[in-house]
C-alpha positions in Angstrom: -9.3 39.2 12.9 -8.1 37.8 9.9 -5.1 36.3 10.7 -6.9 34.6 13.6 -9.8 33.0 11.1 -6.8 31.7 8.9 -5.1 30.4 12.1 -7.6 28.7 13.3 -8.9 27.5 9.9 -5.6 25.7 9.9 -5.6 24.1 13.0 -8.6 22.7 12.3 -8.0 20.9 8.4 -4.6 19.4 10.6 -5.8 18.2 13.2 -8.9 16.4 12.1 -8.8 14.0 9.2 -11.6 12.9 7.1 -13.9 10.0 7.8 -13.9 6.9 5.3 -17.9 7.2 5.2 -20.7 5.4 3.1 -20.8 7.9 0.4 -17.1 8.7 0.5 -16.2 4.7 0.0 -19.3 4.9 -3.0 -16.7 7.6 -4.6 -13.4 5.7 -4.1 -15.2 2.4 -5.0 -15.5 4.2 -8.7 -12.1 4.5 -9.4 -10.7 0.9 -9.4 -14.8 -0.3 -11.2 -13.7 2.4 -13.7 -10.5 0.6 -14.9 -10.4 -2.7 -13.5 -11.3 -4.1 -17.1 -9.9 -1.3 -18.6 -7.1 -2.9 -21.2 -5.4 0.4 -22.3 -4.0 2.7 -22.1 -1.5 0.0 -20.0 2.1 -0.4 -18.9 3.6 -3.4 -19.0 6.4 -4.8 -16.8 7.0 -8.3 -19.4 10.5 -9.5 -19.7 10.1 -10.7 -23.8 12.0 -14.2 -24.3 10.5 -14.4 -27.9 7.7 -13.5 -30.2 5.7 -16.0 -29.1 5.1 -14.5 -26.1 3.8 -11.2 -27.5 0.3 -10.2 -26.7 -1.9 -7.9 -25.3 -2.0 -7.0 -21.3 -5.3 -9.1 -20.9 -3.9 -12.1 -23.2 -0.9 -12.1 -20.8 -2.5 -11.3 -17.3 -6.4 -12.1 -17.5 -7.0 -11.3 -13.2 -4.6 -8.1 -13.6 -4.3 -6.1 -16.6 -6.5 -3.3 -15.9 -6.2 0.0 -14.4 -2.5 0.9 -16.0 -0.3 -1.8 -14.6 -0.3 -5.0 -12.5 0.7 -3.9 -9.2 -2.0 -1.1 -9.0 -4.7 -3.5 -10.7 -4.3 -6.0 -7.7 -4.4 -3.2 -5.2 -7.5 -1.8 -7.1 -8.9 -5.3 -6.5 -7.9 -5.2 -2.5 -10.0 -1.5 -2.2 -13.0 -3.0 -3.6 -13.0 -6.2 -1.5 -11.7 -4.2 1.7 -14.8 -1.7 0.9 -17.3 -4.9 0.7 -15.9 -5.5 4.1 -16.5 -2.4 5.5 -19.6 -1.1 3.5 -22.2 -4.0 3.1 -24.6 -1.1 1.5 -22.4 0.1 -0.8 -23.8 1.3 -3.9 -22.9 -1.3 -6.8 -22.2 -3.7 -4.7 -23.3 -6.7 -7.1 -21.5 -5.0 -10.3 -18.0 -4.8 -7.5 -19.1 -8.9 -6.9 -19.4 -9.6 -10.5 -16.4 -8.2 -11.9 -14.5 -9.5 -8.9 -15.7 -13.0 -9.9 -14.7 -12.4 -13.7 -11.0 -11.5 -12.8 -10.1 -13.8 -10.0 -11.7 -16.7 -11.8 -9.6 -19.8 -10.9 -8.6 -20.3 -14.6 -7.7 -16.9 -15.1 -5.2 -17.0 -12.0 -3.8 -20.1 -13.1 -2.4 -18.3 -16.3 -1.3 -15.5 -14.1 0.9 -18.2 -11.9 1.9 -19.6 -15.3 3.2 -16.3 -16.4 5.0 -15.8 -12.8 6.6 -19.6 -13.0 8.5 -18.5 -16.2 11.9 -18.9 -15.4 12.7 -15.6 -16.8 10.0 -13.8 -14.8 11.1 -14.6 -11.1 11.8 -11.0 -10.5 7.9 -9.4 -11.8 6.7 -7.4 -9.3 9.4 -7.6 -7.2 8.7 -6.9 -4.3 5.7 -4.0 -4.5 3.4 -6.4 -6.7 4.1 -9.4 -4.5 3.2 -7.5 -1.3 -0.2 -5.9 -2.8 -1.7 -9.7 -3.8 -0.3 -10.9 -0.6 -2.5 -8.1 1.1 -5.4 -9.0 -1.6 -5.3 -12.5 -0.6 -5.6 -11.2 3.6 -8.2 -9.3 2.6 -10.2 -12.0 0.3 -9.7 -14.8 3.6 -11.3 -12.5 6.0 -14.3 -10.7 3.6 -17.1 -11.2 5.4 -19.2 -11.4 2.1 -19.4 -15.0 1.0 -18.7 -14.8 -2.6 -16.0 -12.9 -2.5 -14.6 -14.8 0.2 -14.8 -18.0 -2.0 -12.5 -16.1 -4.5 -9.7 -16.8 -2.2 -8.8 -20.5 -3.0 -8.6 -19.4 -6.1 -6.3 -16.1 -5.5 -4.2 -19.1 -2.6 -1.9 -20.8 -5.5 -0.5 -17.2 -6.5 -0.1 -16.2 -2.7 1.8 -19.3 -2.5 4.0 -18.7 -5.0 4.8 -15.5 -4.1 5.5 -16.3 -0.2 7.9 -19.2 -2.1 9.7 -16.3 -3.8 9.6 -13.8 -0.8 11.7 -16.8 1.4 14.0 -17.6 -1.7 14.6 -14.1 -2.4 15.2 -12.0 1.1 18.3 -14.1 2.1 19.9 -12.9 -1.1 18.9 -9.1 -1.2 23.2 -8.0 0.3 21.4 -4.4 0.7 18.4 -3.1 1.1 16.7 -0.8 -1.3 15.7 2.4 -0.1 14.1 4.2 -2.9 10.5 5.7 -2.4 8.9 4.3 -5.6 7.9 0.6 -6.6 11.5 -1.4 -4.9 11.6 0.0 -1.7 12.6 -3.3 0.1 11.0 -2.0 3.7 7.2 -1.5 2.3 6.9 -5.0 0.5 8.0 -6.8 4.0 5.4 -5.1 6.0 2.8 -5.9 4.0 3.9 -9.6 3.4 4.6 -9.4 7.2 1.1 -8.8 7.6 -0.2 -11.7 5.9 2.1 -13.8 7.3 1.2 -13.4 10.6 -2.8 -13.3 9.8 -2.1 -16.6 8.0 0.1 -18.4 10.5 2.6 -18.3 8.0 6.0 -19.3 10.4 8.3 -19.7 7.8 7.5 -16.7 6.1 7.4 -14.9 9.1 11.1 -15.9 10.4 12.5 -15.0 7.3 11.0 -11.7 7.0 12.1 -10.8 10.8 15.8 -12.3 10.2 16.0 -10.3 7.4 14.5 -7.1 8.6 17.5 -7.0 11.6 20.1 -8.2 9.1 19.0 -5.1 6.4 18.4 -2.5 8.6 18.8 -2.8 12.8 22.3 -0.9 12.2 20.3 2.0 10.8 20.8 5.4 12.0 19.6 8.9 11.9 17.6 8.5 8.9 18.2 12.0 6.7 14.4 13.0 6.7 15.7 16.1 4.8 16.2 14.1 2.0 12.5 13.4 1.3 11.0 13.6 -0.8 12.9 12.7 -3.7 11.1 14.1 -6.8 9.0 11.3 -8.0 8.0 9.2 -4.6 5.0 7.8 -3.9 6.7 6.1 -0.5 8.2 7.7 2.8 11.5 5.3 2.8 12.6 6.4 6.6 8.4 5.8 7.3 8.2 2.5 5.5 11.7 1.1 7.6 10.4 1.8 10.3 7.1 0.4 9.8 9.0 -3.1 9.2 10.8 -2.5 12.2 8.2 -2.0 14.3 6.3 -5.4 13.0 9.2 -7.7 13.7 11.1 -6.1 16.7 9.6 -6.0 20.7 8.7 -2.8 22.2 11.5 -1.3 23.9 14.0 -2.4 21.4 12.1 -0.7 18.6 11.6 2.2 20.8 15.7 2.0 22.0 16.2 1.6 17.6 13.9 4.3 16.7 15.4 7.0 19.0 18.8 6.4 17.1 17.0 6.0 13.8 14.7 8.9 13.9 14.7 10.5 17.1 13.1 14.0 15.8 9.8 12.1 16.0 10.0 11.9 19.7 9.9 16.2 19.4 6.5 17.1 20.3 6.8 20.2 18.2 8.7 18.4 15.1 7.1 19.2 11.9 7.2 18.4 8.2 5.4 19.8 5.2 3.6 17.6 3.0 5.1 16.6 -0.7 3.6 19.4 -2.8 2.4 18.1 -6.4 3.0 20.5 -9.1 1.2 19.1 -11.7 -1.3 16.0 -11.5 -1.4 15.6 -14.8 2.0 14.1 -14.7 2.2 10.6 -14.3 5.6 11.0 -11.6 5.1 14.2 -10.0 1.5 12.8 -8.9 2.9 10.0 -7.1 3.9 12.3 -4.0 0.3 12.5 -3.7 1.0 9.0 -2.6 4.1 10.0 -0.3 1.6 11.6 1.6 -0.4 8.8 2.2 2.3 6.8 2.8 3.4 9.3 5.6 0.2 9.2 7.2 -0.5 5.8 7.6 2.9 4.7 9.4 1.8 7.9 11.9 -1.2 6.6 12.3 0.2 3.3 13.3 3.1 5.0 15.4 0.9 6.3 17.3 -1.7 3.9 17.4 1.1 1.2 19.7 2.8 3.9 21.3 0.2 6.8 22.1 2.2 8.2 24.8 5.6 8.7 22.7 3.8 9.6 19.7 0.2 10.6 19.8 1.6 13.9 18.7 2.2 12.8 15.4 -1.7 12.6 15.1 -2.1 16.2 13.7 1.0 16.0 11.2 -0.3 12.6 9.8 -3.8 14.6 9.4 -1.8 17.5 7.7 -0.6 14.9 5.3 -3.4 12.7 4.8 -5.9 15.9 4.3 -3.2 17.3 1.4 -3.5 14.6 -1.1 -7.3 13.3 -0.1 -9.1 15.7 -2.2 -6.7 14.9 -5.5 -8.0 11.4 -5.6 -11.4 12.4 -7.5 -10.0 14.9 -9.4 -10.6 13.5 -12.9 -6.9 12.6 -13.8 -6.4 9.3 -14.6 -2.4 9.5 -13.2 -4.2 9.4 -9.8 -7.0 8.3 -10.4 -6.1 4.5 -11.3 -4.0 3.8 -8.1 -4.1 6.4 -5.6 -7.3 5.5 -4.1 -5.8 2.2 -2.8 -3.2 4.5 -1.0 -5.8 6.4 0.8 -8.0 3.8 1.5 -4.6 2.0 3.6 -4.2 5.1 5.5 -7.7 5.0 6.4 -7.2 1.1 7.2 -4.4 2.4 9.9 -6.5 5.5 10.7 -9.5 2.9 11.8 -7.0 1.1 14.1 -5.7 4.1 15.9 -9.4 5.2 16.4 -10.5 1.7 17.9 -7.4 2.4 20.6 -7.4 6.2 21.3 
């Protein structure tokens, strides 16, 4: 009797994922209010041509220097603006206004596209920074809440530069990276993908999808045995083909995936979550964000292509339902970025439900 309360116990925490409800957004709405002005303790990515231009992070970055970095400051700021979106009763919803309005003032972008035009600065945030305000800006355009959605001309100029250095910099990039932390080539595409299309971007767009099939359309069997390396926080066979299946049609991404990774097609394939030893640990917690990262290119697999992959469903549950409850668990090596991670596989989640 026993083994059949486990078994089923199981079947049921992989096969149904949690719901992005009122009071669950009101918890992950916390985390990026906690530290969003929160200067220190801070890591800094700043290339130092001399002394004078020494300072502290919110001297040097007055929209972004909260919540440990840049990158996971911006996406802090998309997960309160994408829960505004979704949640017009969300508790604190004029202190998540306000401090939006403080940080994406149109002076205090300015400085951050000052820093950015440096000449010795062209590669900050390359590309997992650029991709995060580019998905910041998508979601600022589209909020349905009018001052926030005013905040976007002044977020524009820094989405601009950025799509400039996406187009300058793609055609040079020989190879690909495929890491699974902050340079994986594949991830910042998509998401620069994304607001290219919403945007009407062409340019952008072309470049991204020439580059794409240049970097990776001779790409095969992907070693999935390989992942996770210790420290990812990405999936980088996932995020390729995430890319891939944004810029190429149907039936040649379905012909390129089944030499790329045709054990997905296995209706019975399987694969364990990322297992974090130790959330108190700044690295080992990013697989927390692997997970995530699994999930939500899943979700979106099977969300275009129900019939090949709707199996997937369950496993990207598995994943998803892992790392979810680590989120609010008090350590600040999670704490200050991972519920932007979660909140993007619910984001793909969503989609899948609106077409299942």
């Amino acid at each position: 009797m026993k083994h059949y309360i486990l078994t089923a116990l199981f079947i049921t925490s992989v096969s149904f994922a949690q719901e992005l409800t009122l009071e669950r957004a009101n918890g992950l709405a916390g985390l990026p209010l906690k530290c969003m002005q929160q200067e220190f303790p801070n890591k800094m990515g700043q290339l130092i041509a001399d002394a004078s231009e020494l300072g502290t992070p919110q001297q040097l970055h007055p929209a972004f220097y909260g919540c440990f970095d840049w990158h996971s400051s911006v996406h802090g700021h998309w997960s309160l603006v994408y829960l505004l979106s979704k949640f017009p009763d969300i508790d604190r919803k004029e202190e998540i206004i306000s401090k939006l309005q403080v940080n994406l003032s149109k002076a205090n972008i300015e400085q951050e596209v000052a820093y950015m035009s440096k000449g010795h600065e062209k590669a900050f945030e390359r590309t997992y920074g650029w991709a995060w305000l580019l998905k910041l800006q998508l979601e600022l355009e589209r909020s349905p809440v009018a001052e926030v959605k005013k905040l976007a001309a002044n977020v524009k100029p820094l989405a601009d530069l950025i799509t400039e250095r996406y187009i300058e910099f793609l055609p040079k990039l020989n190879y690909p990276v495929r890491v699974g932390t902050h340079t994986n080539t594949a991830f910042g595409m998509s998401l620069a993908w994304d607001y290219a299309v919403y945007s009407g971007n062409a340019e952008l767009q072309r470049v991204i999808k020439e580059n794409a099939l240049r970097l990776f359309k001779n790409d095969t069997d992907c070693p999935f045995d390989w992942e996770p390396s210790g420290t990812d926080f990405l999936s980088p066979c996932m995020e390729e083909m995430a890319i891939m299946q944004r810029v190429m049609p149907e039936k040649d991404f379905l012909k390129w995936l089944k030499g790329f990774a045709k054990q997905l097609f296995d209706k019975n394939y399987n694969w364990e979550p990322g297992e974090v030893s130790d959330r108190n640990d700044g690295h080992l917690v990013h697989l927390d964000g692997l997970n995530f990262s699994r999930a939500w290119n899943m979700y979106r697999l099977a969300s275009q292509y129900p019939k090949q992959f709707g199996h997937l469903i369950p496993l990207a549950n598995h994943h998803f339902n892992y790392s979810l409850p680590a989120i609010v668990d008090g350590n600040y090596e999670g704490e200050h970025w991972l519920a932007s991670f979660a909140l993007h596989a619910f984001e793909e989640k969503a989609y899948l439900s609106l077409k299942m």
